[in-house]
C-alpha positions in Angstrom: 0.0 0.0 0.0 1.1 3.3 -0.9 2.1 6.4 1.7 -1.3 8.3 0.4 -3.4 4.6 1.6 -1.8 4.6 5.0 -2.4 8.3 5.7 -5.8 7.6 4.6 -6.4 5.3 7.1 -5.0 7.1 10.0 -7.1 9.9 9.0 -10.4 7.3 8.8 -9.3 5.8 12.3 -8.5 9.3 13.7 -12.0 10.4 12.3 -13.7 7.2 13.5 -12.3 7.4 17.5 -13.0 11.1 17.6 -16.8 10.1 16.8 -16.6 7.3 20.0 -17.4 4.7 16.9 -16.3 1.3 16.9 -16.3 -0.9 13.4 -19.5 -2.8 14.2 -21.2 0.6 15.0 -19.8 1.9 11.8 -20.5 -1.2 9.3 -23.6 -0.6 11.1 -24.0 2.8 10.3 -22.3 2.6 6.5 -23.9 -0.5 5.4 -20.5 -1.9 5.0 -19.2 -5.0 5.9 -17.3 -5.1 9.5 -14.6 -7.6 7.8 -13.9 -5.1 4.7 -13.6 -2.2 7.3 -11.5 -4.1 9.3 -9.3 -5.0 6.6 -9.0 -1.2 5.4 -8.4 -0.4 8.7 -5.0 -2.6 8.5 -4.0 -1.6 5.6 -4.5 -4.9 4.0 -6.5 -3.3 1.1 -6.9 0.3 0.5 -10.2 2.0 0.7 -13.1 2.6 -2.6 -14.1 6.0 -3.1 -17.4 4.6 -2.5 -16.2 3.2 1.2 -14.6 6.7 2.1 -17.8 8.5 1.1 -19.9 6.2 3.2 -17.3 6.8 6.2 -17.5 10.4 6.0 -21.4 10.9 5.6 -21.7 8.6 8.9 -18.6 10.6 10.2 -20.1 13.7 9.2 -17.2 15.5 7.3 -16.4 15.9 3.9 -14.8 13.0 2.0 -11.8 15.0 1.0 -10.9 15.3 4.5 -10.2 11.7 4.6 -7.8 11.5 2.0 -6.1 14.9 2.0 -2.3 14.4 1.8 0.0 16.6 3.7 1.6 18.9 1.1 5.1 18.0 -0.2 7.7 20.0 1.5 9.6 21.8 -1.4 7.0 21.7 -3.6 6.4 24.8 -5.9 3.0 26.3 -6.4 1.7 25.5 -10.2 
């Protein structure tokens, strides 16, 4: 998995602990299934677009939020 997958999912778990949610309360909540979360969550598969959607309307915050990556340092402006 790629640096942008892992920062994805600390943002997701960050997101989910700060809403006091556990995966069966957010499979619950998603309609996903507790096994694929779990597996996103270690970073045995990386997260659908569709998946991080689902996260964030239960999560209430925008999608982008989840996926944002830190900006390169260095990195000029285009």
């Amino acid at each position: 998995m790629d640096l942008l997958d892992q920062q994805t999912v600390v943002r997701v778990a960050h997101a989910v602990r700060a809403a006091g949610l556990d995966i069966e309360q957010l499979a619950a909540r998603t309609g996903l299934d507790a096994e694929v979360l779990t597996a996103r969550l270690e970073v045995a598969s990386p997260f659908t677009v569709t998946e991080l959607v689902l996260v964030a309307m239960v999560l209430d915050c925008d999608s982008t939020d989840l996926v944002a990556a830190s900006p390169r340092s260095g990195a000029a402006d285009v």
